[in-house]
N, C-alpha and C positions, 0 to 999 in steps of 0.2 A: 504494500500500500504506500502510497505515499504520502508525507508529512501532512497533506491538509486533511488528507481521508482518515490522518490516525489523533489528529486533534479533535474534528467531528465527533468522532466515534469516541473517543474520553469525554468529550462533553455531555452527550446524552447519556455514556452510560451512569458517571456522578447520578443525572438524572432518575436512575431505574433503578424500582424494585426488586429484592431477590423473587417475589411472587410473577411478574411480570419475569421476569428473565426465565423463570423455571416452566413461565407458559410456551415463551418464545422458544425453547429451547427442546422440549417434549415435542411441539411443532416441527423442529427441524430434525429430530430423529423419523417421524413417521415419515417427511418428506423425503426425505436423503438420505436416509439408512440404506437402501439398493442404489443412490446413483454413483456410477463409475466415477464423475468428475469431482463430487465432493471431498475434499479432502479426510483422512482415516484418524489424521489425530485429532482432529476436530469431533469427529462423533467418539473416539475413546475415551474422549474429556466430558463431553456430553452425558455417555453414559456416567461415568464414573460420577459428574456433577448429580446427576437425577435419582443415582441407586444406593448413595448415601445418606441415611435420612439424618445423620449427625449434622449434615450442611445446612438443615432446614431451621435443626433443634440448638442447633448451638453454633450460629455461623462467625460468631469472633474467632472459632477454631481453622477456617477453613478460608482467613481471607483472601489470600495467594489464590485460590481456587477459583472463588465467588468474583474478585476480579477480574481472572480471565475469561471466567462467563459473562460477565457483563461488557466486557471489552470485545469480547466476539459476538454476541447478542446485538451490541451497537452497528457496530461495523454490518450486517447483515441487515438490520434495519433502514439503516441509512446509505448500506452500499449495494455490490452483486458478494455473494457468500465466494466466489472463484476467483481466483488471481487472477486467472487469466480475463477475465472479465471488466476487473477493476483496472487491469493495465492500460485497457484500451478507450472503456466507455465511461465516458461524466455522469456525474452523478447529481450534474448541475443543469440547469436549462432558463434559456433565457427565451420566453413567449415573443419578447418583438421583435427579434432575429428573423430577416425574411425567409421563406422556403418558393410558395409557387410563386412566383414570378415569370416576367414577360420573358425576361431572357433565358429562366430558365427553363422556358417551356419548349422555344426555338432549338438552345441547346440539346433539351432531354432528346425530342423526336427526332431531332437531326441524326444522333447519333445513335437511337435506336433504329432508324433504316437503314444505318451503314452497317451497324454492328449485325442484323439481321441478314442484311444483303453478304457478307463476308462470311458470316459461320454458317450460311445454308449453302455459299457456295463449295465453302472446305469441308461440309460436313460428311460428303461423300468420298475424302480422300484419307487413306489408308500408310501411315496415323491419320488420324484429322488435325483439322489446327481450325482453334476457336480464340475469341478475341472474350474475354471474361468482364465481369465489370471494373476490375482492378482497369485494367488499358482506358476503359471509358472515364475513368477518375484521373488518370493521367494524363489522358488529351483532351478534356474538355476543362481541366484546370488551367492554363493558357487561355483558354479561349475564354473561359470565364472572367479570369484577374482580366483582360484582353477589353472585353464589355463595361466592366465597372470602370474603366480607366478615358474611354475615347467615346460613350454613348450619352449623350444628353440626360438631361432628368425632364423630359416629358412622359406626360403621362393622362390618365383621366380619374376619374374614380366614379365606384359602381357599385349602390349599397352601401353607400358608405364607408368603403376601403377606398383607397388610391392605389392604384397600380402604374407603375412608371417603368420605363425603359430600363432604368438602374435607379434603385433605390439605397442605394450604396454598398459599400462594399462586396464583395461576393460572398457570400455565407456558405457555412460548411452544411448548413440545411438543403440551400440551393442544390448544391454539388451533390450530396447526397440522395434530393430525387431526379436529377438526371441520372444518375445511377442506376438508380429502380426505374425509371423509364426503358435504360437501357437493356436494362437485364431481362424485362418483363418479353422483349423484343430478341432476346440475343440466341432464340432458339428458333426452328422453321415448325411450322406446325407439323403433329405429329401425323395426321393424314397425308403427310409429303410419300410416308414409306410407302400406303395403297397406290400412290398414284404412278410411283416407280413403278411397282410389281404390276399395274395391269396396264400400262402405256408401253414399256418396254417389249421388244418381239421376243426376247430370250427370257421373259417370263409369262404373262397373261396374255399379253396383243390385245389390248381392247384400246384400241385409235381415240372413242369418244374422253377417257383421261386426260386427255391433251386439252379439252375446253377449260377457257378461263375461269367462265361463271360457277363449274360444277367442283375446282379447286379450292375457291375464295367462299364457297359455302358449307366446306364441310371444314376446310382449315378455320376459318371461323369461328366454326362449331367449338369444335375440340381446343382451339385456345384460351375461350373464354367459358367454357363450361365450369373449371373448375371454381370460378369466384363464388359460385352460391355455395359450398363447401365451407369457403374460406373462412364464410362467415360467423361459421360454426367454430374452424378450429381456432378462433384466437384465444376463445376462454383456455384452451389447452395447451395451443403450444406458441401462442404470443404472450400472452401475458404471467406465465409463472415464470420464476425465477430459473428452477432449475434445466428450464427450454434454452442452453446456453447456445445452439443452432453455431457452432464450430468456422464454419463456412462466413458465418457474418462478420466474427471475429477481423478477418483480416482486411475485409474492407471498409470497415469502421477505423483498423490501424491506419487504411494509407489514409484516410478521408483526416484524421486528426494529425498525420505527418503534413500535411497539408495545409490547415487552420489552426492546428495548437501553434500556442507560442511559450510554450511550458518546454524547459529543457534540459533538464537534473541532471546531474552530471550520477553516473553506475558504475560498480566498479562488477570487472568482466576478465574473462579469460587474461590469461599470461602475468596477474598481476599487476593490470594496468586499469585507471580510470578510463573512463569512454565519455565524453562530452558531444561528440558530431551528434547534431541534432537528426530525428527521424527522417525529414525531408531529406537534407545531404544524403543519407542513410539510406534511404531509397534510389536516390540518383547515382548512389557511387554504386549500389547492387545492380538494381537495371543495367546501368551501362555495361556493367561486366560481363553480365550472362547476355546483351544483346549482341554483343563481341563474338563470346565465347561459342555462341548457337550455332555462329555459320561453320565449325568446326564439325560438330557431329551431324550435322543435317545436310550440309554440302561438300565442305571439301574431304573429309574424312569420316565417310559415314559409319566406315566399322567400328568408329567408338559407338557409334548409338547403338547398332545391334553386333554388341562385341562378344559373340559366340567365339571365344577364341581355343576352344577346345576340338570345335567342328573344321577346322583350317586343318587341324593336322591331318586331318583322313576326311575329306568331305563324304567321302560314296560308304562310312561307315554306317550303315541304318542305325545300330542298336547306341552309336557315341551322338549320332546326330539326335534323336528319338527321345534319349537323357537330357543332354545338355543346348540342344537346337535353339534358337531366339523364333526364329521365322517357321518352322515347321516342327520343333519338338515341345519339350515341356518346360524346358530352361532351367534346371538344376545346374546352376554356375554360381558360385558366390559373388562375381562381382559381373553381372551382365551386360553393363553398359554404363557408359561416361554421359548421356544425353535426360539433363534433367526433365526432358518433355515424357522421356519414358516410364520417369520415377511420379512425372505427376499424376499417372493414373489413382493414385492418390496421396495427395499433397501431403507428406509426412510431419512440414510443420505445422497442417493449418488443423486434421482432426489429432485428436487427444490418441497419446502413444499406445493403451490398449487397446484403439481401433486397430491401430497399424498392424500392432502383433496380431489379435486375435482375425484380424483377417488373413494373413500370412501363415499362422498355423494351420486355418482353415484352408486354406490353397495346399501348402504341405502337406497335410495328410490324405488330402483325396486325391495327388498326384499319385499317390499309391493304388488307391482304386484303379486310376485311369489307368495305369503299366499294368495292374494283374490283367484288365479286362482285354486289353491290346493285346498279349504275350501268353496268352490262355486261349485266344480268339475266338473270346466270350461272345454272343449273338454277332458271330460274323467281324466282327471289329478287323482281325487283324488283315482282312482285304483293303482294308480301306487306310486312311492313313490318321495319326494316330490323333489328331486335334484339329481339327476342319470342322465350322463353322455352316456346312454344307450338307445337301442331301443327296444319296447317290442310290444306282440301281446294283441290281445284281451280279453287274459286271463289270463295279467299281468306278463306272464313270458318272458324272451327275446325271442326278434323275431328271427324264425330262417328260415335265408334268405334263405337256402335250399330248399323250401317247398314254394319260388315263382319264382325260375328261373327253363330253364332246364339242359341238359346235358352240352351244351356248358357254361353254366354260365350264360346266359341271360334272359332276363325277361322272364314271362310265363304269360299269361293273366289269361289261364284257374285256375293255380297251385294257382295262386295269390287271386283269388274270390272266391276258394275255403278253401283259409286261412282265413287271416287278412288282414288290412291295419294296418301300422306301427305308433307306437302313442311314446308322450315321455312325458318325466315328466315335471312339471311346470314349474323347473328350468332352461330346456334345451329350451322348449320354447324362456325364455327370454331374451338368449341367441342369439339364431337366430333374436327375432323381433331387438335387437338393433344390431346384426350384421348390418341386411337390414339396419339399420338406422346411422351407423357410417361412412359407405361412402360415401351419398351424404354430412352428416356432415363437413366431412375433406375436399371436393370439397369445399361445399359453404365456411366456414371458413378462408381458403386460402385466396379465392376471395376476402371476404369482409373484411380483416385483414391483410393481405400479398402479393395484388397484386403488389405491388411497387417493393417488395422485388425479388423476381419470375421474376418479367418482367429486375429487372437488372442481373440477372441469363442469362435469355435469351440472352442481350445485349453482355455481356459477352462470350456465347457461341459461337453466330455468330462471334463476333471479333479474337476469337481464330483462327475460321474459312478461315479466309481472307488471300488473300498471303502475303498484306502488315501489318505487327503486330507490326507495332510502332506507333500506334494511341495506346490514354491509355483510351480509350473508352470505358466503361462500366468496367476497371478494378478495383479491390480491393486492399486499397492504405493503411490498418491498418501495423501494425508493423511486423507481422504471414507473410504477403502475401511480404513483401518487402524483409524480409531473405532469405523466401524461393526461390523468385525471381532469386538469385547468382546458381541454382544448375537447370541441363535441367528436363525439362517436361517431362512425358512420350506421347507419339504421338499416335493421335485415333486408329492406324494401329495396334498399338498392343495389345489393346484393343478388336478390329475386329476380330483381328486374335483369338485369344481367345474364342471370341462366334463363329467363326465360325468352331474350335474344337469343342464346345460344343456342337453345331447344330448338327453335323456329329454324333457325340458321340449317341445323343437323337438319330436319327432317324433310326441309328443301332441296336439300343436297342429295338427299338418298331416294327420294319419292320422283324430283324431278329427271334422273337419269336413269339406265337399266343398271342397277347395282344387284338386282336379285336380294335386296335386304329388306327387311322391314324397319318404318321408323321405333319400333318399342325396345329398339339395341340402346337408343340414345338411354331411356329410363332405364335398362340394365347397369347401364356405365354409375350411374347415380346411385344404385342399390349397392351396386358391388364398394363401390365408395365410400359410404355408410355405413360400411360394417368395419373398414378398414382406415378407413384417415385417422384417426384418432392414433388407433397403435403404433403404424408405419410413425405417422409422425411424430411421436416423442421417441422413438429409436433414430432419426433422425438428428432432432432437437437436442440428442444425449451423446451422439456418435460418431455423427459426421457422413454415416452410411445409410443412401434410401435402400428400401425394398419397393422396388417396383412390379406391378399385377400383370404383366403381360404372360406368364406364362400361365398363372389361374383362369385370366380371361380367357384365353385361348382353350383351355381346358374346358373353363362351361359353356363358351363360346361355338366349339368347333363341336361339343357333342349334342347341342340346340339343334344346329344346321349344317350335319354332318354331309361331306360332299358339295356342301357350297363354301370355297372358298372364299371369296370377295366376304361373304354374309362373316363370317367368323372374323373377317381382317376386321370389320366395322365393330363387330362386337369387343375383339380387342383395342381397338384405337379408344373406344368411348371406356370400356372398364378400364385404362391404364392411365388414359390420361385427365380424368373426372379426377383420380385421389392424387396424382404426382404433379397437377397443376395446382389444385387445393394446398398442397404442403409447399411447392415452390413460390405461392403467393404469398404465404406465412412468412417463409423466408423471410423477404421483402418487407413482409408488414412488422417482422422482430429487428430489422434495418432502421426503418423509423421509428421506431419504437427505444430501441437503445438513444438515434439522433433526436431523439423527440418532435417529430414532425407530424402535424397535425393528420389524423387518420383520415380524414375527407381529400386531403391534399394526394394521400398514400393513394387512395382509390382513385381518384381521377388518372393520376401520373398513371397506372398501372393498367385499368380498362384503355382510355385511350391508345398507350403504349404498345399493349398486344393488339388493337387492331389496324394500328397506321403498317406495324411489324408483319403482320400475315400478308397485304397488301405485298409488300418487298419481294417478303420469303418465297411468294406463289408465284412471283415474276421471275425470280431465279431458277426457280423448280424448272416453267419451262423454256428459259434460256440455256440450262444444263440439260436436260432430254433433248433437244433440238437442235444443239448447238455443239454439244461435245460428239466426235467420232469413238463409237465402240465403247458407247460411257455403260460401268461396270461389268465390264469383261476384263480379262488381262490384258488386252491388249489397249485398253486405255489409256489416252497419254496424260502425262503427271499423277500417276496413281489412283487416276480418278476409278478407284475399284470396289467402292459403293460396300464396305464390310460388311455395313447396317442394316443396309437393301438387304443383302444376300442373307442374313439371318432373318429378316425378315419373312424373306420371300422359302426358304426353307421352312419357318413354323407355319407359313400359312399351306405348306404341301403336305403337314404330317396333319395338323391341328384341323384343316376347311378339308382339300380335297379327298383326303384318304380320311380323315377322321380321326378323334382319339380312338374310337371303342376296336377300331382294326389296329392300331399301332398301342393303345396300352389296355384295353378290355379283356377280358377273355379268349386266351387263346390268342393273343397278340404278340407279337415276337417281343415286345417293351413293357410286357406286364409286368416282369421284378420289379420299373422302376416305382410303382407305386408304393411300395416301402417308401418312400419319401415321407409320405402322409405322418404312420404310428413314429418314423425316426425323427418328425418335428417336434413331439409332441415331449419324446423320451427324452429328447436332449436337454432344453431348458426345465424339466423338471429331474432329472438326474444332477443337473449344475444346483437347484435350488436343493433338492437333498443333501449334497453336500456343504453347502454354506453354513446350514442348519445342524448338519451332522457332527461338523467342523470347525467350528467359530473363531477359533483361534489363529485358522488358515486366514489371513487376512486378504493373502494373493488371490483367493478364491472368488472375494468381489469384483475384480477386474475381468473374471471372464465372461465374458457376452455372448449366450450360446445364438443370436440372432449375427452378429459379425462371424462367428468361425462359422456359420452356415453361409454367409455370404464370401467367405473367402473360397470358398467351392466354385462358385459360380464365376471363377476368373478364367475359364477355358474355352475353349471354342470362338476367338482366333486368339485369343491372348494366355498368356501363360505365368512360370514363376519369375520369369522375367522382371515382368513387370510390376513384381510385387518385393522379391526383397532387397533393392535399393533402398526401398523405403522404410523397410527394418533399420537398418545402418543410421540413416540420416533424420529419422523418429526417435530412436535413442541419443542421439548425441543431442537433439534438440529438445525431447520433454521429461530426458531422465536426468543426462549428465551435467547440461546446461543449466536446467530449469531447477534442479535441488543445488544446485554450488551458485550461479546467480541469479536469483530470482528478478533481481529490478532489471539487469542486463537483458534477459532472457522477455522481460514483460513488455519490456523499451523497441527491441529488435526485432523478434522472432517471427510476428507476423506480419514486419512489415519489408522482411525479408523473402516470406513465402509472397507478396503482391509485385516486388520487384521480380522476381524471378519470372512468373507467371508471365508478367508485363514484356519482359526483355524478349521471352521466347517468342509471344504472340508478335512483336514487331518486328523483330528478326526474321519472322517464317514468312509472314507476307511479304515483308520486302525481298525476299531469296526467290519467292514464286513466281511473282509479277515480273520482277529486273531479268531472272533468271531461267526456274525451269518453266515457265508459260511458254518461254523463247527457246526451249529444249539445251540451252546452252549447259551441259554435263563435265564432269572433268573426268575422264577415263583412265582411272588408275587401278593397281592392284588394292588402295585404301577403299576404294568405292565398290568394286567387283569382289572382293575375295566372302563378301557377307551372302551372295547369292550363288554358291559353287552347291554341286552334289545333292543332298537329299534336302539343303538349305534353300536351292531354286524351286526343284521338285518334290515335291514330298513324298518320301519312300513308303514302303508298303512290307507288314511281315510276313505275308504270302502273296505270291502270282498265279493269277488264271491262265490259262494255254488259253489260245485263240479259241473263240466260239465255247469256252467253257463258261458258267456262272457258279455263283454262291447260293445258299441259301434255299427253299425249295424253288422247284423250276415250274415255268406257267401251265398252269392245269394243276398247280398242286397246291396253290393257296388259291381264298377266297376271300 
């Protein structure tokens, strides 16, 4: 903390009751006794303070004690209970500070269609490269100081406000919902992936996808569906404390390296004080890693995929297959030098027992995948051993052509007379822990967070009421009493919203031949309903969503089993209703830490996603029409669509073949419904143990919803990509962050926004100057990453010509 937050907090606690402290404090065990981020000696104290009843009966004995309850009792009062929290966010707010304003409304959408028009064009390339909101804080700060500095003070006023061109200086409210305009925009809608799969000839061929009208009303749909959600989840996961939402963290750091003018001098590594202020601090990390990108991403790309065990024998199957970056499983300890491949997730931005417990979880079902490969369990080892794809009996992709008929739909005859659809070992197990991570994050909740949940509830119904001066179930931290001064936005406008969106949806599916019904949109909203709530505070705690597409797909595809398209819709509306709900949250625990008034939050954010769809759908098809051989291999600039292609694979096992043929009865993929009972056993097996074991204190660190999500890292990506981030997670939330804490609070995440920032403007500018224009530099540094079963991906059995796997046609049904 620092000096002012620890005089604060002496003051009020002078102030407080041992009675009052012993409330507050019983409160913060029910609340935080399960969460990961709270710190452990805080509730040891806790307990130890409440299960003494000598401290009640006789407290001159116990003042050292009672002191430091009252001193942390304050401090959580009047601040966030997390360092990490207090390092970055004030705990102070100033109501006359501008936020919407003229300029900054020019600025938000300006650069929510650039940032939209950019990351739906790279969202197809293999990495991708997205421009985050860090980058839009970076470049629209210029332009801002830019405004305040050379724009007149005209203006008018309306209702009683004055609203002027510049109202003076640029404020970090400002800046901060250009942010959230930007971010609300900085993704393509999520019906982009339908319109790949049935526009393109090497998936669906349906030509009529190409119309503008029928793109802009179902991306629409889907972008703004999920605010009627939204409305719901703030009692949950905006406004309690312990929603510390990880991800917000660091853009709240650059936004105050930016507008703080606070600059403590920390003492940090080597021995030495550190005075450079956060801003320098940002501009000397940016510059570095914007330097250092064009190293592993162009001239010397074998540091990015630095398989350097596969160089010594490329055509080795079994060394490539272990240690491979591009076609095997990546058991390397140190896989690569290119922090774009470690940020699959940002090591310093979620809390280090993500990191590991995702990482463990990758770890150990790498085991799975090799027995299943190397056994040539359900056919696997024809195929190769981590692909992202669906293939036929003869080991080449399946081509869905050749089981539907004209209209697009299933064919029973076409289909016994092909193949049944089969996938690699990888993608297997993928799916078994999909099955397994939702009842996971159900049970988990329940047995870890009902308390929390149920004052959610409390909360929501009170909103409800016509009488709202009961403070009944409300939240009373420092966040919620600022924001308090500034009005609510009201469910109606929320309503209103989805039921645009409704409208939008069923326009979009009624007015073309999609073979769907409109009652998918109300699925999406049910399926949501049951979910937003949980996903989201494992989110709000961890840094890691769970996202529904593979359950949607699941009751999707066995609704309208053999209609593809129908199933895609069912999953677009069931995926993106709760993971647009929880990414609005986001946004709304952003102004919320800024204190920016909630009405301002909702304009900036409705507007924002729909100027952004307009962009995203223009791009969509300027890329389908525009690029030659756009995802195939032989695409140029790697435009090889990874997304598309898992996409367009769940929609061949899930629509046209169906689940009940590929995981029902008598289905080559019925083991993997173990998924289901192994969700259930896991987080109540971890909560047995905590119980069993109390003294294991390591034991609350593990999150049996992360190490099920670190499963899900296969099929195209691997361990690759996962343990850099072990390495450079410990140095940052263990090593750093217990030896200096103020250094670590000052830097760390505004270390992780510079880096982010550097790569993203690095990669655009290497694309457009360079490979747009194909200009390559043709070395052994560049070529020796793509040799041997590293180009191609090798296989642990071969078919003889005209042979197949599996049964042969006429013998399934």
């Amino acid at each position: 903390m620092t000096e002012r937050d620890l005089r604060e907090a002496r003051a009020l606690a002078d102030q407080m009751s041992l009675e009052e402290v012993k409330s507050l404090m019983e409160n913060v065990l029910q609340i935080h006794e399960n969460d990961p981020n709270f710190p452990q000696p805080i509730i040891d104290k806790a307990k130890e303070f409440l299960e003494t009843p000598d401290v009640f009966a006789h407290p001159d004995r116990h003042k050292v004690l009672i002191a430091e309850m009252k001193l942390e009792a304050a401090l959580i009062t009047n601040n966030s209970p997390y360092s990490e929290v207090r390092g970055v966010v004030d705990n102070h707010d100033d109501p006359s500070m501008p936020s919407s304003t003229i300029r900054a409304w020019v600025i938000g959408l300006s650069f929510s269609s650039l940032i939209g028009f950019i990351n739906t064009f790279f969202g197809i390339r293999q990495p991708p490269i997205s421009l985050g909101p860090n980058v839009v804080q970076l470049l629209s700060y210029p332009v801002g100081k830019f405004c305040d500095r050379v724009l007149p003070d005209w203006g008018f006023t309306l209702w009683g406000v004055r609203h002027s061109l510049n109202p003076g200086p640029f404020s970090k409210k400002e800046h901060m919902l250009i942010t959230i305009m930007a971010n609300v925009g900085s993704g393509p809608p999520y019906t982009n992936s339908i319109v790949w799969t049935q526009y393109l000839k090497q998936y669906f061929n349906q030509p009529y996808a190409g119309e503008y009208g029928y793109q802009i009303l179902i991306g629409l749909s889907t972008n703004l569906i999920g605010y009627g959600m939204a409305g719901i989840t703030r009692r949950f996961l905006v406004y309690p404390s312990y929603c510390v939402w990880p991800a917000s963290l660091v853009t709240i750091a650059l936004n105050s390296a930016f507008h703080s003018t606070d600059n403590a001098a920390v003492e940090g590594p080597f021995k030495k004080i550190y005075r450079v202020s956060r801003y320098k601090f940002f501009l000397l990390a940016f510059s570095a890693m914007f330097v250092y990108f064009w190293l592993p991403n162009y001239i010397f790309t074998a540091l990015s995929a630095f398989s350097w065990m596969t160089w010594i024998a490329p055509e080795n199957v079994t060394l490539s297959t272990i240690t491979g970056f591009n076609n095997g499983l990546g058991f390397n300890p140190w896989p690569t030098f290119d922090w774009n491949v470690m940020f699959n997730t940002d090591p310093l931005m979620v809390p280090f027992f993500t990191t590991a417990n995702k990482f463990i979880g990758a770890f150990l079902s790498a085991f799975v995948v090799l027995g299943l490969w190397y056994s040539n369990s359900l056919f696997t080892g024809y195929l190769p051993i981590n692909s992202n794809r669906v293939f036929d009996n003869t080991g080449h992709y399946y081509n869905v052509s050749r089981a539907i008929n004209d209209k697009r739909l299933f064919d029973a005859e076409s289909y016994e007379s092909y193949s049944p659809a089969y996938l690699s070992a990888g993608n297997l197990i993928v799916y078994l822990f999909f099955l397994a991570i939702y009842p996971a994050t159900l049970t988990y909740i329940f047995l870890n967070h009902w308390f929390e949940a149920k004052m959610g509830f409390k909360n929501l119904f009170n909103s409800l009421r016509k009488n709202k001066t009961s403070e009944a179930g409300q939240y009373k931290d420092v966040h919620n009493r600022l924001m308090a001064k500034y009005p609510e936005v009201s469910e109606w406008f929320y309503t209103a919203v989805l039921l645009l969106a409704i409208g939008c949806g069923i326009g979009g599916i009624s007015g073309w031949e999609t073979f769907t019904t409109p009652a998918v949109v109300f699925y999406g909203l049910a399926l949501c309903f049951v979910f937003v709530v949980p996903i989201g505070m494992v989110t709000a705690m961890t840094g890691i969503e769970v996202t529904l597409n593979v359950l949607a797909e699941f009751i999707g595809g066995s609704m309208v089993q053999g209609n593809a398209l129908a199933m895609n819709y069912f999953k677009a509306y069931g995926v993106t209703t709760c993971s647009s709900a929880i990414f609005f949250a986001n946004d709304l625990k952003l102004a919320h830490y800024v204190k920016i008034p909630p009405r301002h939050t909702f304009a900036a954010q409705v507007i924002g996603t729909i100027i952004s769809s307009f962009v995203c759908v223009a791009v969509l098809n300027l890329q389908m029409k525009g690029i030659p051989n756009v995802c195939t291999k032989d695409a140029p600039n790697k435009m090889y669509c990874p997304d598309v292609n898992t996409f367009f694979t769940a929609a061949v096992l899930w629509g046209t073949i169906g689940p009940k043929k590929i995981f029902g009865a008598g289905g080559q993929y019925t083991v993997l419904m173990a998924g289901w009972p192994i969700g259930v056993a896991v987080p109540l097996l971890i909560w047995y143990l905590r119980r069993r074991f109390p003294e294991r204190k390591w034991l609350r660190q593990v999150q049996p919803v992360v190490l099920l999500y670190g499963a899900l890292v296969w099929s195209p990506y691997n361990l690759s990509y996962v343990i850099p981030s072990v390495w450079m997670g410990w140095l940052s939330w263990i090593w750093c962050k217990n030896r200096f804490l103020a250094f670590w609070a000052k830097y760390n995440f505004i270390l992780s926004a510079a880096f982010a920032s550097g790569i993203s403007i690095a990669a655009v500018l290497i694309f457009f100057t360079l490979q747009w224009n194909e200009i390559e530099i043709n070395w052994w540094g560049n070529n020796v990453v793509y040799q041997g079963c590293e180009d191609k991906p090798c296989v642990l059995k071969k078919l003889a010509p005209g042979e197949v796997f599996g049964p042969k046609p006429g013998e399934f049904h």
